[in-house]
N, C-alpha and C positions, 0 to 999 in steps of 0.2 A: 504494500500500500504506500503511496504517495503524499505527503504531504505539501503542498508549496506553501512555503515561511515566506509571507508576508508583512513581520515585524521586523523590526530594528533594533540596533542594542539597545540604544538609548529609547525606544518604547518601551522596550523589553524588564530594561533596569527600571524604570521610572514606575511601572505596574507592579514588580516586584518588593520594592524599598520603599515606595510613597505610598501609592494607592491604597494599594491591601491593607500597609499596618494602618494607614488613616480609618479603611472603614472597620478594621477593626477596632480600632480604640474608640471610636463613635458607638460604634454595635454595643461594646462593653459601656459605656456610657449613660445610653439610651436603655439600656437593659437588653442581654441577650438574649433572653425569651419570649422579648416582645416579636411581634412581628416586624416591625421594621428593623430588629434589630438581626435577626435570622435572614431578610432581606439581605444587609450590610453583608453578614457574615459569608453567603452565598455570592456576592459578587467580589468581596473578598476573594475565595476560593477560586471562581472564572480568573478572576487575575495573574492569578498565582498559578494556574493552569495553563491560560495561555501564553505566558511568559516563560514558564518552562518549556512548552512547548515551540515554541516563537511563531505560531499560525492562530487567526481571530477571524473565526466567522463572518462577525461582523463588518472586519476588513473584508472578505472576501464577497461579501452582497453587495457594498457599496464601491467596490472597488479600486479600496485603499492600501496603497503597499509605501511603509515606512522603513524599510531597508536599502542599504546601501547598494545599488546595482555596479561596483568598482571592484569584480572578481569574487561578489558575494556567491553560492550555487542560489541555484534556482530553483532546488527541492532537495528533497533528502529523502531518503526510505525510512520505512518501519516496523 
């Protein structure tokens, strides 16, 4: 299976190191067990998922690619 990585490092880093731990120290804030706070938590996880991964759905509906095209590949296997 194929994947085409559509992110960037620097998306990558920034989803990993800001985002997530923002929404989670909000989620934790808010209270975890609320609902918005399970929300947080959940889009936390996407984060954290697709920056491991370095490929976003959501990039790939709207046709957004934030990686370096300067000898980057252009997909990888799985």
């Amino acid at each position: 299976m194929k994947i085409n990585i559509n992110m960037g490092s620097i998306d990558r880093i920034v989803r990993a190191f800001a985002v997530a731990p923002a929404a989670v120290v909000v989620a934790l804030i808010i209270g975890a067990g609320s609902v918005a706070g399970i929300i947080l938590l959940v889009i936390a996880g996407v984060m954290l998922a697709t920056s491991a991964v370095g490929f976003c759905p959501l990039y790939r509906a709207l046709k957004i690619d934030t990686r370096s095209h300067h000898g980057s590949a252009p997909s990888r296997s799985v």
